[in-house]
C-alpha positions in Angstrom: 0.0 0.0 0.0 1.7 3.3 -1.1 2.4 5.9 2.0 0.3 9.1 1.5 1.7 12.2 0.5 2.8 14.1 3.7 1.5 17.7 4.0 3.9 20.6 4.6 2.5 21.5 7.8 0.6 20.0 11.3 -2.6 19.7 10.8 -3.4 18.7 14.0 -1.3 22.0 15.1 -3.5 23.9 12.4 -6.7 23.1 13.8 -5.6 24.2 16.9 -4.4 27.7 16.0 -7.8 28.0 13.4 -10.0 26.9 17.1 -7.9 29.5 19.5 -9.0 32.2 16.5 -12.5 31.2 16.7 -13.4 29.8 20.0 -10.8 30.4 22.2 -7.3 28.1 23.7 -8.7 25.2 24.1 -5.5 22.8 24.4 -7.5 19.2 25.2 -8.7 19.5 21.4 -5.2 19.2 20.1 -4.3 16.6 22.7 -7.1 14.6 21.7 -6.8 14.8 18.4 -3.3 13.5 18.7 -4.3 10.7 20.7 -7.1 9.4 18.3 -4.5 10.3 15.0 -1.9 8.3 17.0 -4.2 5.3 17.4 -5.1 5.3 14.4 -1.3 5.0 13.1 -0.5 2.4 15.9 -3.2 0.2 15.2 -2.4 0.3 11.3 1.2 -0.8 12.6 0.2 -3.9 14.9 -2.6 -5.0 12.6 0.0 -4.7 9.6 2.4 -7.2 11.9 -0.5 -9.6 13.0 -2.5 -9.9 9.7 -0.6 -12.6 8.3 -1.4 -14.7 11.3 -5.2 -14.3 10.5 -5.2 -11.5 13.7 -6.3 -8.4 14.8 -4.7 -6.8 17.0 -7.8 -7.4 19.8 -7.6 -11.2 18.6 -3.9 -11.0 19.2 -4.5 -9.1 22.7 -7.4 -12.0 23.3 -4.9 -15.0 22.5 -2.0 -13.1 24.7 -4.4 -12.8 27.5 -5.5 -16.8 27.1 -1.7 -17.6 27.4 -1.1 -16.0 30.6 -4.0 -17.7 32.5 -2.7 -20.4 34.3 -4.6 -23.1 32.8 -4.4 -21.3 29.1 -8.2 -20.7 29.3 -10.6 -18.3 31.0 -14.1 -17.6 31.0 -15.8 -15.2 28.4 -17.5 -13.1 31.1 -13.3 -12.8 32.3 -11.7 -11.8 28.7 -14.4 -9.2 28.1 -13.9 -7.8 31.8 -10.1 -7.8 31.2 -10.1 -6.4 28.0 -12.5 -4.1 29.3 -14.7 -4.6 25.9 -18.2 -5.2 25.4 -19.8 -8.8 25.7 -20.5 -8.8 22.1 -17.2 -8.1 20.8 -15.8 -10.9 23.3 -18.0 -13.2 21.4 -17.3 -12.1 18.0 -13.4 -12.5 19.1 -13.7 -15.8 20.0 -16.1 -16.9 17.5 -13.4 -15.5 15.0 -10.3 -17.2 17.0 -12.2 -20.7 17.5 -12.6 -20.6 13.4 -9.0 -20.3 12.6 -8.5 -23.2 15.3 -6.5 -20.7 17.7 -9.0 -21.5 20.4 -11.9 -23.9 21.6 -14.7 -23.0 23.6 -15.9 -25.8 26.5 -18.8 -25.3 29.0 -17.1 -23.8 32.4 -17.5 -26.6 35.1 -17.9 -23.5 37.4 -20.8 -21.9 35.8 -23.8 -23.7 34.2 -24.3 -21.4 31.7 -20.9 -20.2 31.0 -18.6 -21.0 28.8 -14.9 -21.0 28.5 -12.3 -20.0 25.8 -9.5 -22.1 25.6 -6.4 -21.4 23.2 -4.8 -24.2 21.5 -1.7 -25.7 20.2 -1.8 -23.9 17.4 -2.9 -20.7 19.1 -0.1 -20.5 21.4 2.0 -21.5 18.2 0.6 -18.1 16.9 0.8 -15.9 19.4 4.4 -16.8 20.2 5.9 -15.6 16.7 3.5 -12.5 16.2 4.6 -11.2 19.6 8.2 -11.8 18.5 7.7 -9.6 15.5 5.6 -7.5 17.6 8.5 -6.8 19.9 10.8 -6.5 16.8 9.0 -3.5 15.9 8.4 -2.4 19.2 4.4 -2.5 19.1 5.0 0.4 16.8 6.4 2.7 19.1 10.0 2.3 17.7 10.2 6.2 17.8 9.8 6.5 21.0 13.0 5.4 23.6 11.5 3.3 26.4 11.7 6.4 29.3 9.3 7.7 27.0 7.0 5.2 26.8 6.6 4.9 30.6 5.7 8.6 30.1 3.2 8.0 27.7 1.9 5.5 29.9 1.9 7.0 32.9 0.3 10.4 31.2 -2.6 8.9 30.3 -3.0 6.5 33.6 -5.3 9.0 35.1 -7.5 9.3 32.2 -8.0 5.6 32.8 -8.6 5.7 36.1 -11.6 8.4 35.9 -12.8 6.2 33.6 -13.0 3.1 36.2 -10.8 0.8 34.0 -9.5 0.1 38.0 -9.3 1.4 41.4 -5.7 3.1 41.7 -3.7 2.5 45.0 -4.2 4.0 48.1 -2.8 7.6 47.5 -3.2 7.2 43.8 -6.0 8.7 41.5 -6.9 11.4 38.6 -6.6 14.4 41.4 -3.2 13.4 42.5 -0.2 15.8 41.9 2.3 15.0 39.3 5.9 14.8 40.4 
């Protein structure tokens, strides 16, 4: 696929200058603006990496998540939770994985109506060499050193956590003060 033509100037950085001019500084609108641009590009990059395997990147995250249970299989209720994605998508995932013969699904013994994923030889198989292409390419992120990263992660830790993805440690949380 041919790379498009890059513009001469930010237009992310544009927008923002045209929106002070007309509605005032408003700097979240830039910030999120490059946020969504960035995921854009990112997930463009993994999916590039994980499409040969027959993945998305959320089948690939599903798979990873399989492999670190214990027993290599959890329940759907526990991947969508997790994930923190919608029911449905969990069972379009798995439908999609169990297809491709990356994982089975068995009645939970724990739960009479539930049902768990399990990954198989072949999804482990899988999973192993896209996450070592993954990592040759650093997730994407190969412009960024990994002190950088951490910041990237730890800016945008609070808007997860006003979100409720999870309940942040004692002393921890959106109002805290940054060092």
């Amino acid at each position: 696929m041919p790379k498009p033509l890059a513009l001469d100037f930010d237009p992310i950085a544009r927008a923002d200058e045209l929106w002070e001019r007309r509605w005032g500084k408003v700097p979240s609108m830039a910030a999120i603006t490059s946020v969504m641009r960035a995921h854009q590009i990112l997930l463009a990059r993994v999916d590039a990496v994980v499409k040969p395997y027959g993945l998305t990147f959320a089948r690939y995250e599903a798979l990873v998540l399989l492999t670190f249970s214990r027993s290599g299989e959890l329940a759907l209720s526990k991947i969508g939770e997790r994930l923190m994605v919608h029911p449905t998508s969990v069972t379009n995932t798995v439908d999609r994985l169990e297809r491709a013969g990356l994982v089975a699904r068995r009645p939970n013994p724990l739960d009479g109506r539930g049902v768990l994923a399990a990954i198989t030889e072949r999804g482990r198989q899988v999973v192993e060499r896209a996450t070592r292409e993954l990592v040759a390419v650093e997730f994407g992120m190969d412009g960024y050193d990994a002190d950088a990263c951490r910041e990237v992660f730890e800016l945008l830790r609070p808007l997860r956590v006003a979100a409720g993805d999870f309940a942040p440690p004692a002393g921890e949380g959106p109002d805290r003060e940054r060092a």
